[in-house]
C-alpha positions in Angstrom: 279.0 -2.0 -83.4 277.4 1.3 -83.7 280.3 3.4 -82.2 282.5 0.9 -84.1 281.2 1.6 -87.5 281.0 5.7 -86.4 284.2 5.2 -85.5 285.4 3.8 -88.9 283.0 6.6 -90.9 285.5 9.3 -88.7 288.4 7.6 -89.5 287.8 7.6 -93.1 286.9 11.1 -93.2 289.8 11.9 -92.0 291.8 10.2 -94.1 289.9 12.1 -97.3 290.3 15.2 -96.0 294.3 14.6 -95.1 294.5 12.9 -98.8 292.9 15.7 -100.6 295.0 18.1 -99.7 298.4 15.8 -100.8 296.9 15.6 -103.6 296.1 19.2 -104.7 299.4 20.4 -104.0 300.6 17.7 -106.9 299.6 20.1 -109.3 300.7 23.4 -107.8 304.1 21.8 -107.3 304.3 20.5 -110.8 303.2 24.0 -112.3 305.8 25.7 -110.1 308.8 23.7 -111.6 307.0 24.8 -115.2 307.4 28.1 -114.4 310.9 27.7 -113.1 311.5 26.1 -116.2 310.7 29.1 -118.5 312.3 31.2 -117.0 315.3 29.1 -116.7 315.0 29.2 -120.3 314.3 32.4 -121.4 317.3 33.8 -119.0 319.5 31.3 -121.0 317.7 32.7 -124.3 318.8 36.2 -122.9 322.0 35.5 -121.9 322.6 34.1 -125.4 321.5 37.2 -127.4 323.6 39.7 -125.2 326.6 37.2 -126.0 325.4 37.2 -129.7 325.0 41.0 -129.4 328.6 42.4 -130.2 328.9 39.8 -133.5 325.8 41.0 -135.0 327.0 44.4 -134.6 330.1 43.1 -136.2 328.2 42.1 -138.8 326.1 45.1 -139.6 328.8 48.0 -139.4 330.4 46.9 -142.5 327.3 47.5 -144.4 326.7 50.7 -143.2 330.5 51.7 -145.1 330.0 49.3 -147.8 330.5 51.6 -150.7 332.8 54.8 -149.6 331.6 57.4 -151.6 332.6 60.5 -148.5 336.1 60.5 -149.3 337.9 61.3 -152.6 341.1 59.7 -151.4 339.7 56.6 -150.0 337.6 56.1 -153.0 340.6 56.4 -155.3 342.3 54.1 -153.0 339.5 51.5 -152.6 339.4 51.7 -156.6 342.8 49.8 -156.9 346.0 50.2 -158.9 343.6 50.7 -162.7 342.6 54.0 -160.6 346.5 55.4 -161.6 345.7 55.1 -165.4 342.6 56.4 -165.2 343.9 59.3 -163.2 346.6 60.2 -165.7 343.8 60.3 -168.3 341.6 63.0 -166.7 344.7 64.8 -166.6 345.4 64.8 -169.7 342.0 65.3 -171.1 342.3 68.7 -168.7 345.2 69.8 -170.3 344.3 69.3 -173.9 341.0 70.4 -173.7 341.9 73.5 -171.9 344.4 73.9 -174.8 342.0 73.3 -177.6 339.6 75.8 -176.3 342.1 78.6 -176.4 343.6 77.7 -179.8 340.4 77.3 -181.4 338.8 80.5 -180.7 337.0 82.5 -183.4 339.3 85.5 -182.8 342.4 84.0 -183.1 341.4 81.8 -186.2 339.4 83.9 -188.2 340.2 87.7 -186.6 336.9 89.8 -187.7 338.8 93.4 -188.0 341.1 91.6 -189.8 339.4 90.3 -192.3 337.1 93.1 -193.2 339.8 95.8 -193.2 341.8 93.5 -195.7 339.3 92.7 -197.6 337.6 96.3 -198.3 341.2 98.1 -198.9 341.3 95.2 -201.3 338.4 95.7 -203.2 338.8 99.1 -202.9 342.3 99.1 -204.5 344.4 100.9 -201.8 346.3 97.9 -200.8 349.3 97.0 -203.3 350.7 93.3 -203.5 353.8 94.0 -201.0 351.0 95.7 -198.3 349.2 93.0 -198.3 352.0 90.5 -197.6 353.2 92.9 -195.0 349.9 92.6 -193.4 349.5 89.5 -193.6 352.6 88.7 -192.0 352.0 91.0 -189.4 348.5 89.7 -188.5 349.9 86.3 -187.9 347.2 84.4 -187.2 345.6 81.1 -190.1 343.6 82.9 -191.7 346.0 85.8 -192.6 348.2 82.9 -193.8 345.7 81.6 -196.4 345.6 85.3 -197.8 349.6 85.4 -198.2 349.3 82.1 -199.8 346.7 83.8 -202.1 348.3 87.3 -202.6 351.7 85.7 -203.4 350.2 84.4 -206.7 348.8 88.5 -207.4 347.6 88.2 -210.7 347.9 85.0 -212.1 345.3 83.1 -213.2 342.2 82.7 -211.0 342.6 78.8 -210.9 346.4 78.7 -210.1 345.9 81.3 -206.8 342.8 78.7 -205.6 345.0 76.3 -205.6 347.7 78.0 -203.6 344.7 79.1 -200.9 343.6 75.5 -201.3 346.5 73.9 -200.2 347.5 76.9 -197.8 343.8 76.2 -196.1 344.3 72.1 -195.9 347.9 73.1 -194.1 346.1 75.1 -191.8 343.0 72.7 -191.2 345.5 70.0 -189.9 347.2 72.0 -187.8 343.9 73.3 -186.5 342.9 69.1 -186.0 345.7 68.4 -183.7 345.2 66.7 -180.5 342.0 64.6 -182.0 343.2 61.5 -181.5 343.9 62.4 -178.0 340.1 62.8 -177.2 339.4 59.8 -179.0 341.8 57.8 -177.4 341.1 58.8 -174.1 337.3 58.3 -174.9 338.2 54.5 -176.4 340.8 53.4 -173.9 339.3 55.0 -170.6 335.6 52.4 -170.3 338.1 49.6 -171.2 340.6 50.5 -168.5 337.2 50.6 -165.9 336.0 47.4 -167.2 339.4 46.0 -166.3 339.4 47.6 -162.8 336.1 45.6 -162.5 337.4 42.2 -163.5 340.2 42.8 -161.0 337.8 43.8 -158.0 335.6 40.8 -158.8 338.2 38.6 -158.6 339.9 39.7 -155.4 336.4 40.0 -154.1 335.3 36.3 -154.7 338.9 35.3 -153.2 338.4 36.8 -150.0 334.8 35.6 -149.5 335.9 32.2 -150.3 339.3 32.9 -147.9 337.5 33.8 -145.2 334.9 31.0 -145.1 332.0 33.5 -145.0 330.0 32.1 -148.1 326.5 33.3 -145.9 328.1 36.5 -145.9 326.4 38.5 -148.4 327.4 41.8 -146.8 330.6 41.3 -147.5 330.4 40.0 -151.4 328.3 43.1 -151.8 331.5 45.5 -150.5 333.4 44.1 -152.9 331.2 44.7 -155.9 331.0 48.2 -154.9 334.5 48.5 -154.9 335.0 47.0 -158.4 332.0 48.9 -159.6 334.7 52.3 -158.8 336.7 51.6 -161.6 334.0 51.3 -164.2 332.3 54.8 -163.1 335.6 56.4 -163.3 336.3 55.0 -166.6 332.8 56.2 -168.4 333.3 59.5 -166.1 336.6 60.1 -168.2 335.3 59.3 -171.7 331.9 60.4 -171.9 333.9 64.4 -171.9 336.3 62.9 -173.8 333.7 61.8 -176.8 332.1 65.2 -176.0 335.0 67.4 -176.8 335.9 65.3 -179.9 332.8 66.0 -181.5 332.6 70.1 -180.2 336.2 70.3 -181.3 335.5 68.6 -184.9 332.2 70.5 -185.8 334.4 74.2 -184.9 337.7 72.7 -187.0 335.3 72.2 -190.1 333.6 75.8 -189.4 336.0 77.6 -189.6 337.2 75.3 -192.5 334.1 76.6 -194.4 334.9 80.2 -193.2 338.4 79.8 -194.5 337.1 78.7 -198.3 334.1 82.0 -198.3 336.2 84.8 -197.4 339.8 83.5 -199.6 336.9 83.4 -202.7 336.5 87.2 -202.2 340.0 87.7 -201.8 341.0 85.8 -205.4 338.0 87.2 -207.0 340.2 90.6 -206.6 343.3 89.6 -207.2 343.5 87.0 -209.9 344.1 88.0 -213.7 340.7 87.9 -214.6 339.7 90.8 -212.2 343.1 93.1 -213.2 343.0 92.6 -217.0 341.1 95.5 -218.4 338.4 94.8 -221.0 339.2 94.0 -224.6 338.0 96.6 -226.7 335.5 96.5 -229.3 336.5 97.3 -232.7 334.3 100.1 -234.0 332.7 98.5 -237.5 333.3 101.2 -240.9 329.8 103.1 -241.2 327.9 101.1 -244.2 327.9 102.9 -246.8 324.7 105.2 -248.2 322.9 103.1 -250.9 325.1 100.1 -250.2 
């Protein structure tokens, strides 16, 4: 019985010892498959990203060239058809204003060394009537006009030779005020043409997000705001110099409007009746008589 019973204590040592190690490898196993598991799945993750790789680099070089603003031509282009208009009136706002600035110029209007010569050989008397006409046609230029006007009415009444230089000097102002409704048209029409432009890019931008099913696509709705958004700075680009050269071109019409009016004065102050009529004489009253 003894050796029995030591025989049954060996025997179920054994067994413990055999069992223990079975049963420590249980976990071991299991957290090897748990391992093999992550990193099943974060290859799969990786895999997945470098797939996904070339569509998110898809996605983000349109927004690096959302708004062209590099090229001239491709902004025009990108601008849309309103960009033609709007074109033809920085042209002509060019043209005009390049034109106004010669043909208003203080020498050419209102030529100094004219004006004084003529008017000191008038008050000085050396000029005659048919001298001054002569120089006047000579000279040429609007001012020298207003004094032909003027001289031709040599001495008549003061009132009747303003009235010539009057209406000589209103001839002359309009002439002077061409091309004002150019600017102003240019400077109305041009924010309204931009505006336009916008509606248009708006539109065709909204259709093509909506076309192409990309409605989480806010890359691409922002492109085609930028776009529209051409037209309106080209518009407000044309007619803020527009509005600018209407109002530098009006305050130097009515300038030399005023010079006009002060220097024709000194000329009819020479000229008229009043100045060439000599004095009436006084009649010299009889001595009174002595005692009287």
């Amino acid at each position: 019985m003894p050796l029995g019973a030591m025989a049954v204590a060996c025997a179920c040592c054994l067994s413990l010892f055999t069992a223990g190690p079975a049963r420590g490898q249980g976990p071991r196993a299991w957290a090897g498959s748990a391992v093999a598991e992550r990193q099943a799945d974060g290859e799969r993750r990786e895999s997945v990203r470098i797939a996904a790789a070339p569509d998110s680099a898809a996605v983000t070089a349109p927004a690096d060239t959302a708004i062209p603003t590099g090229n001239l031509l491709s902004t025009i282009r990108d601008g849309g058809i309103l960009m033609v208009p709007l074109l033809g009136c920085s042209f002509l706002l060019a043209a005009f204003g390049f034109e106004r600035l010669v043909s208003l110029r203080w020498s050419r209007v209102v030529p100094k060394p004219f004006v004084s010569r003529f008017i000191e050989q008038i008050q000085a008397g050396t000029l005659s009537r048919g001298e001054a006409l002569d120089a006047c046609e000579e000279n040429g230029s609007p001012v020298a006009r207003v004094f032909a006007a003027a001289v031709r009415r040599w001495g008549r009444p003061a009132v009747e030779i303003e009235q010539a230089a009057l209406d000589a000097c209103e001839r002359e102002v309009n002439h002077l005020r061409r091309y004002r409704r150019v600017f102003n048209g240019i400077a109305t029409v041009g924010p309204l043409l931009g505006l336009l432009g916008t509606v248009f890019g708006l539109i065709r931008s909204f259709n093509d997000v909506a076309s192409s099913g990309a409605m989480g696509r806010p890359d691409l709705l922002a492109r085609g705001f930028g776009e529209a958004l051409i037209t309106t700075a080209m518009g407000l680009l044309v007619a803020i110099p527009a509005m600018v050269l209407h109002w530098v071109f009006t305050s130097r019409v009515d300038r030399l409007a005023m010079r006009f009016d002060e220097t024709c004065q000194q000329v009819i102050d020479e000229i008229s009746l009043e100045a060439t009529a000599e004095p009436p004489r006084r009649k010299s009253r009889p001595p009174l008589a002595v005692g009287a």
